[in-house]
C-alpha positions in Angstrom: 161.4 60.9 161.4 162.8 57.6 160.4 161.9 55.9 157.0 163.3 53.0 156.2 161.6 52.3 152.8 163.8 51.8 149.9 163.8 54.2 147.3 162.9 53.9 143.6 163.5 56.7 141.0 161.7 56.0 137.4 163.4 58.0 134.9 161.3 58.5 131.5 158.2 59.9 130.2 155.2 60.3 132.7 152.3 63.1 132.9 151.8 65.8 132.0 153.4 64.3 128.7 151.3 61.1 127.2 151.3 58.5 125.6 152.2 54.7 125.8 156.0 55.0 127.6 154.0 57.3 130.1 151.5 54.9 131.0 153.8 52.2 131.7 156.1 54.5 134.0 152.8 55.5 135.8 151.7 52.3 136.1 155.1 50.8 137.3 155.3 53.7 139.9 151.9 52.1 141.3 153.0 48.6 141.2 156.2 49.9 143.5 154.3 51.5 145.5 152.2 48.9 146.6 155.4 46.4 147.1 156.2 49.2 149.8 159.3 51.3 147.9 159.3 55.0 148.2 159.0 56.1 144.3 159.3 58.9 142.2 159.3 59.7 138.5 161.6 62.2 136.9 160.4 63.1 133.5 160.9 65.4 131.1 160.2 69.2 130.9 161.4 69.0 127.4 161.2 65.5 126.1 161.3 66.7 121.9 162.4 69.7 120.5 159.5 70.4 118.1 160.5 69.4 115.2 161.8 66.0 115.7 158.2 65.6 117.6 156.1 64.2 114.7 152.4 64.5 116.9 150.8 67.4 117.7 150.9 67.9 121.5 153.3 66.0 123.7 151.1 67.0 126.6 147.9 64.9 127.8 144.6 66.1 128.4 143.8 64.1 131.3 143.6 65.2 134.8 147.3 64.5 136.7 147.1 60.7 138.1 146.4 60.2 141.8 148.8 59.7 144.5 152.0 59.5 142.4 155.2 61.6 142.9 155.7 63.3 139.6 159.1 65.9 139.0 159.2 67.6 135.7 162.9 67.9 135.7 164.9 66.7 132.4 165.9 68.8 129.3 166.5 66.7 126.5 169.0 69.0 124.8 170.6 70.8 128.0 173.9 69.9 129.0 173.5 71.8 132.2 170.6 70.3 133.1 171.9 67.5 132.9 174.5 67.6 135.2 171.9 69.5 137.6 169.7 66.7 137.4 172.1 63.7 137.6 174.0 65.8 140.4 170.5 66.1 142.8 170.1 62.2 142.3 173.9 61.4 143.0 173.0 63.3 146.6 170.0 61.7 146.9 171.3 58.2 146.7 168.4 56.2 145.7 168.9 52.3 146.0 167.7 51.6 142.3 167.1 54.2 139.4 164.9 52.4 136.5 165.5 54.3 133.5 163.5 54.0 130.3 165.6 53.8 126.6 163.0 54.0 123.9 165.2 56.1 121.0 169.2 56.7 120.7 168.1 60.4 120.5 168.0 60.3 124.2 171.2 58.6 125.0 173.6 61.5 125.9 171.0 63.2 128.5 170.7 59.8 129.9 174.2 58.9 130.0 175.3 62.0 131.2 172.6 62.1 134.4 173.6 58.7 134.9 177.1 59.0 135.0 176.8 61.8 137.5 174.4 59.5 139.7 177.1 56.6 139.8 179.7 58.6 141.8 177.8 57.8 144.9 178.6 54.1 144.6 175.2 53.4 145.9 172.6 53.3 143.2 171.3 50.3 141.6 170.7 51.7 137.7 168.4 49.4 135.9 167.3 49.9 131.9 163.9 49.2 130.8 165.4 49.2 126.9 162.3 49.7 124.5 164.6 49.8 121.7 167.8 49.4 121.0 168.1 50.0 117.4 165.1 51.9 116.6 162.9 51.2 114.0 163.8 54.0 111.0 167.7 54.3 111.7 170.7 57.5 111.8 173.8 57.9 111.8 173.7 59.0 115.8 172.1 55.6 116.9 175.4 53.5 117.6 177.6 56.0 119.1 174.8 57.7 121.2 173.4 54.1 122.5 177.3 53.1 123.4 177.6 56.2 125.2 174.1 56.2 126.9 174.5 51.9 128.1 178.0 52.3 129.7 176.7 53.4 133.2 173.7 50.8 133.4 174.0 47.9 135.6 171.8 45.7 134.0 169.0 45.6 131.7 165.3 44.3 130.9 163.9 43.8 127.3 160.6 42.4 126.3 161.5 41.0 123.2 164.4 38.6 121.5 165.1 41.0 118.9 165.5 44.0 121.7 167.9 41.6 123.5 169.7 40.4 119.7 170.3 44.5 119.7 171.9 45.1 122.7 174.1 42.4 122.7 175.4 44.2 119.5 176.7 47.0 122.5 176.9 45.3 125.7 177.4 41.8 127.8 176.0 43.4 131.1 173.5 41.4 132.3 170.1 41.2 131.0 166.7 39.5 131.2 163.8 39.1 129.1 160.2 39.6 130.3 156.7 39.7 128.9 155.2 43.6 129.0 152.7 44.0 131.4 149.5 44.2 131.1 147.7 48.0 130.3 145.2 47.3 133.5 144.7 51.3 134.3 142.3 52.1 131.3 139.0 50.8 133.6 137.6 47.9 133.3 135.5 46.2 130.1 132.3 47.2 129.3 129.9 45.7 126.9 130.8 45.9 123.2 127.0 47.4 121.9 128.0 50.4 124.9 131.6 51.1 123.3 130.2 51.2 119.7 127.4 53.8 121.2 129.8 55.9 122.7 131.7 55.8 119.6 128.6 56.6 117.1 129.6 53.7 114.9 127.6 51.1 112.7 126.6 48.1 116.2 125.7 45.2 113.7 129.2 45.3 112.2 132.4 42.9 112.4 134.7 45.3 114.0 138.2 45.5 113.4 140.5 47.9 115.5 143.9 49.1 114.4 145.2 51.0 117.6 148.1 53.2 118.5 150.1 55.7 116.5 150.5 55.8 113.2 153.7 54.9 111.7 155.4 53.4 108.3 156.5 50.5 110.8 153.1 49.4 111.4 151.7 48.5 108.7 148.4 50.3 108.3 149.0 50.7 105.0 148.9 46.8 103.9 145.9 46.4 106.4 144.1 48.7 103.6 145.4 46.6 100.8 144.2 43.8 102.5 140.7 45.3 102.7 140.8 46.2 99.1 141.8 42.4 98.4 138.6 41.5 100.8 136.3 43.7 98.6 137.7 42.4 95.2 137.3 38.5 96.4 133.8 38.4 98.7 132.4 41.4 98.6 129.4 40.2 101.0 131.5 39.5 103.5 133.3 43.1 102.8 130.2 44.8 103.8 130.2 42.8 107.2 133.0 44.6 108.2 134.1 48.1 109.5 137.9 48.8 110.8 138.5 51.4 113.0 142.0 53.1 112.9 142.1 54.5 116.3 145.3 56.9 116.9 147.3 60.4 115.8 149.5 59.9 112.6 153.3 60.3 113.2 153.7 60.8 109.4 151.5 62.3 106.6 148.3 60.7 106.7 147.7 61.5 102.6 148.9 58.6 101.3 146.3 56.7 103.8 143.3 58.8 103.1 143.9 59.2 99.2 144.3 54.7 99.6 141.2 55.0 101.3 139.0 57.1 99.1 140.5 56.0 95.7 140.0 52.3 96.3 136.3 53.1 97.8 136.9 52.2 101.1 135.4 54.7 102.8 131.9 53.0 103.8 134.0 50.2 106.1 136.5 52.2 107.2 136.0 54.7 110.3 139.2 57.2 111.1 139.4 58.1 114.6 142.8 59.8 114.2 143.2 62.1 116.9 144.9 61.5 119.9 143.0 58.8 122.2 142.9 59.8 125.5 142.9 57.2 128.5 139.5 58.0 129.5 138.8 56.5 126.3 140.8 53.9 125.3 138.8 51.1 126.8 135.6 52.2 124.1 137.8 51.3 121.2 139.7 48.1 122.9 136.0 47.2 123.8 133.9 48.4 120.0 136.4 45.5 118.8 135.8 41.8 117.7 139.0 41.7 117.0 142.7 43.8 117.5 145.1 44.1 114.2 148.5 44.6 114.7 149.9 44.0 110.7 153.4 45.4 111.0 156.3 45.3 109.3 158.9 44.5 112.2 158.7 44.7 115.4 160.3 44.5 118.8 157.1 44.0 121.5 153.7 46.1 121.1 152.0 48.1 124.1 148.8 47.1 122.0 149.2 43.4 122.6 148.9 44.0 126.5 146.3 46.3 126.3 144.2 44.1 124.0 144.5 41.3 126.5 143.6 43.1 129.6 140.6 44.1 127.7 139.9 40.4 126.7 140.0 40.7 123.1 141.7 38.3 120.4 144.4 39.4 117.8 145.5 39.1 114.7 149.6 39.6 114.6 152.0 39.4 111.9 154.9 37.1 112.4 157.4 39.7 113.3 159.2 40.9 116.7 157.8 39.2 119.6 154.4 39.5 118.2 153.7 36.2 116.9 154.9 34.9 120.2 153.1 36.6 122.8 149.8 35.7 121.0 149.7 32.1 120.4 148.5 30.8 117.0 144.7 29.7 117.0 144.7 30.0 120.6 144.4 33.7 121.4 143.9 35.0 117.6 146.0 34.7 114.7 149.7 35.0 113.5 150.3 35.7 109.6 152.9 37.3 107.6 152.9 40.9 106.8 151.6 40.6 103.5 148.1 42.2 102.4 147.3 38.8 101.4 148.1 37.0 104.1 146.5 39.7 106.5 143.5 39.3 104.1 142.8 36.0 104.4 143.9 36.1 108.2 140.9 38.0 108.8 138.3 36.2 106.6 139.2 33.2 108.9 139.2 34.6 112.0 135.6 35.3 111.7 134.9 31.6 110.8 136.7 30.3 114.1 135.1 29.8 117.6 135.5 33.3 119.0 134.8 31.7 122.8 137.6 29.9 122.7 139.7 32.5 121.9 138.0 34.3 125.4 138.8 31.3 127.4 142.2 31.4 126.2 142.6 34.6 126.7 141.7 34.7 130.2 144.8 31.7 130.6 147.2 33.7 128.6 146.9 37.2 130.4 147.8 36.0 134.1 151.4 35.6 133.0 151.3 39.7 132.1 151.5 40.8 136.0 153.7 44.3 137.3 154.3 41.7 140.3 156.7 40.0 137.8 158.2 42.8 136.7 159.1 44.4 140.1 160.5 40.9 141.3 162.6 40.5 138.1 164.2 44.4 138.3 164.8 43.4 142.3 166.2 40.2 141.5 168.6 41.7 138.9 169.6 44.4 141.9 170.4 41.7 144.2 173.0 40.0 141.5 175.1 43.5 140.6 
C-alpha cells in the first residue's frame, strides 16, 4: 500500500502523563492531523526521576484521548535509550520531528536522540522552546541547553524574552508566535452552572488563580493584595472570593499559614489538587475574572485558555503577558506589586465587563493551531 502523507513526529510530554506541555502536544497532533500529515507522539516512559518531580503523580486520570498515535518510548536518564530511541527515528525518516524544550534538565536525552535522527539527512527537526533559561536557574542550564540546540534546525518561541534567551546560544533561525488557544477543554457553560458544580458561594465576584503552584507566579502577592483589599474597603472585600485552582510545586505552608493568619479564609476557596481536563472549563467558567500576578514570565498556558473560555484578565507587566492581553481592552496589565494587583482588581470590577467580552471575542481569532502548523511548515521549507 502506497501512502504518500508526510510524516510528523512530536517529541515531548503527552498521555498518559499530564499536564499543560501534554495538552498542547495532544492538541497539535490533532491540528496535523487534520492538515493531512501522518503524526505520532513520542513521549516519555520516564519524564522525572521522583525527586526532581515536585507534584504528586505525573500520570493523568483521564481516559487516553481519541484517535491519536501515542508511543511511550523515552527515558529521561537512560543513555541507551536514548540511542535506541533516536536510532528507530533515524530509520524511520520522518520529514519533520517537532520537539518540545521546556527545562535544560532535558537537554542531553534530547540532544542525544536528535543527533542520532540527523544521520539520515532527511528530517526536518523543529524546537517548540518553552524555555530557554528556566525560571529558578543551575549550574547544568548553559552547558546542557548548548548541547541539547546544536542538532535543531530551527526554532519557535512564544515570547520576546524566550527568543532574548536563545539568542544567548544560537543564531539558527527562529520565529515568534502567539500560543494557541486551549480549545479541547469543551465548550463554555454558564457561570451560575460552574460555581454549582464547584459548591462555591454564586452571588460572589470571582477571582481564579489557575495552574500550578510556583514561587514564579506570584500567588503569594495575590494574597497580600487581598489582605491590602480587606485593610482599605472592607465592603468590597466581602464581594469577593478567589479561587486558587491547581497542585502546589512547592510547600504550600507558607500559603495556608498567609491565609489563615491574616483571616482570609472566608474569601478564599483552595482547590489545590490536580485539575483534571474534564474539569477545567468549571473553574475557567466560575470566574469573572482570570489573575495571572507573576513575578516573570516568558508566555502563560493560562492566558490561552482564559481566552478560549471568554474570560478577561488581569496580568502583570512581565514576559509576554502584558502583551498578549491588551490593556483596558481584554482586562488589565499592572506591575507585580500587592499594591498594584490590589488596586488592579478593585478597578476591574468598576469597568464595563461587556466590553471586555466583545474584545475578547476580536483578540482570540489570532490564537489558531492553523497558524502554528503553517509557521513550523514554512520554517521547513527555508532549512
Amino acid at each position: 500500500m502506497v501512502h504518500n502523507k508526510k510524516s510528523v513526529v512530536i517529541i515531548g510530554p503527552a498521555y498518559p502523563l499530564r499536564g499543560g506541555l501534554a495538552t498542547f502536544d495532544e492538541r497539535m497532533a490533532r491540528a496535523f492531523n487534520e492538515e493531512n500529515f501522518a503524526t505520532t507522539i513520542y513521549t516519555f516512559s520516564l519524564q522525572y526521576p521522583s525527586f526532581l518531580f515536585p507534584g504528586t503523580t505525573q500520570f493523568s486520570t483521564d481516559p487516553p484521548p481519541n484517535a491519536l498515535d501515542i508511543f511511550v518510548k523515552i527515558n529521561s536518564v537512560n543513555p541507551f535509550n536514548w540511542i535506541k530511541v533516536g536510532n528507530e527515528l533515524k530509520n524511520i525518516k520522518p520529514d519533520i520531528i517537532i520537539v518540545r524544550y521546556w527545562l535544560p534538565f532535558m537537554g542531553p536525552c534530547l540532544g542525544t536522540i536528535l543527533r542520532q535522527v540527523k544521520k539520515n539527512k532527511h528530517t526536518k527537526i523543529i524546537c517548540i522552546a518553552d524555555n530557554i533559561i528556566p525560571h529558578e536557574q543551575k549550574i547544568i542550564d548553559k552547558p546542557f541547553t548548548k548541547y541539547f540546540v546544536k542538532p535543531i534546525d530551527a526554532f519557535v518561541t512564544m515570547s520576546d524574552k524566550v527568543m532574548e534567551d536563545l539568542r544567548l546560544f544560537t543564531q539558527k533561525k527562529a520565529i515568534k508566535i502567539i500560543h494557541p488557544l486551549y480549545d479541547n477543554f469543551g465548550n463554555a457553560i454558564s457561570k451560575k452552572e460552574a460555581q454549582e458544580f464547584l459548591q462555591i458561594n454564586t452571588s460572589k465576584k470571582t477571582l481564579l488563580f489557575f495552574g500550578f503552584i510556583r514561587h514564579y507566579k506570584g500567588l503569594d502577592i495575590l494574597l497580600n493584595a487581598l489582605k491590602i483589599i480587606k485593610e482599605k474597603n472592607n465592603s468590597f472585600y466581602h464581594s469577593l472570593q478567589l479561587i486558587i485552582a491547581g497542585e502546589y510545586y512547592e510547600d504550600s505552608k507558607k500559603y495556608t499559614s498567609f491565609i489563615i493568619e491574616n483571616k482570609l479564609k472566608d474569601v478564599v476557596v483552595q482547590k489545590t489538587n490536580f485539575i483534571p481536563d474534564s474539569e477545567v472549563k468549571y473553574y475557567l467558567c466560575a470566574a469573572d475574572v482570570v489573575i495571572q500576578p507573576y513575578r516573570n514570565a516568558t508566555q502563560s498556558g493560562v492566558t490561552p485558555l482564559a481566552y478560549h473560555f471568554e474570560k478577561p484578565m488581569i496580568v502583570t507587566n512581565v514576559g509576554a503577558l502584558a502583551s498578549n492581553v491588551p490593556h483596558k481592552k481584554v482586562g488589565l496589565v499592572c506591575e507585580p506589586n500587592a499594591t498594584d494587583i490590589a488596586n488592579a482588581i478593585e478597578e476591574f470590577f468598576t469597568l464595563n465587563y461587556n466590553a471586555f467580552l466583545d474584545n475578547i471575542k476580536e483578540e482570540k481569532k489570532k490564537y489558531s493551531w492553523d497558524k502554528l502548523v503553517k509557521s513550523i511548515l514554512n520554517l521547513c521549507d527555508d532549512n
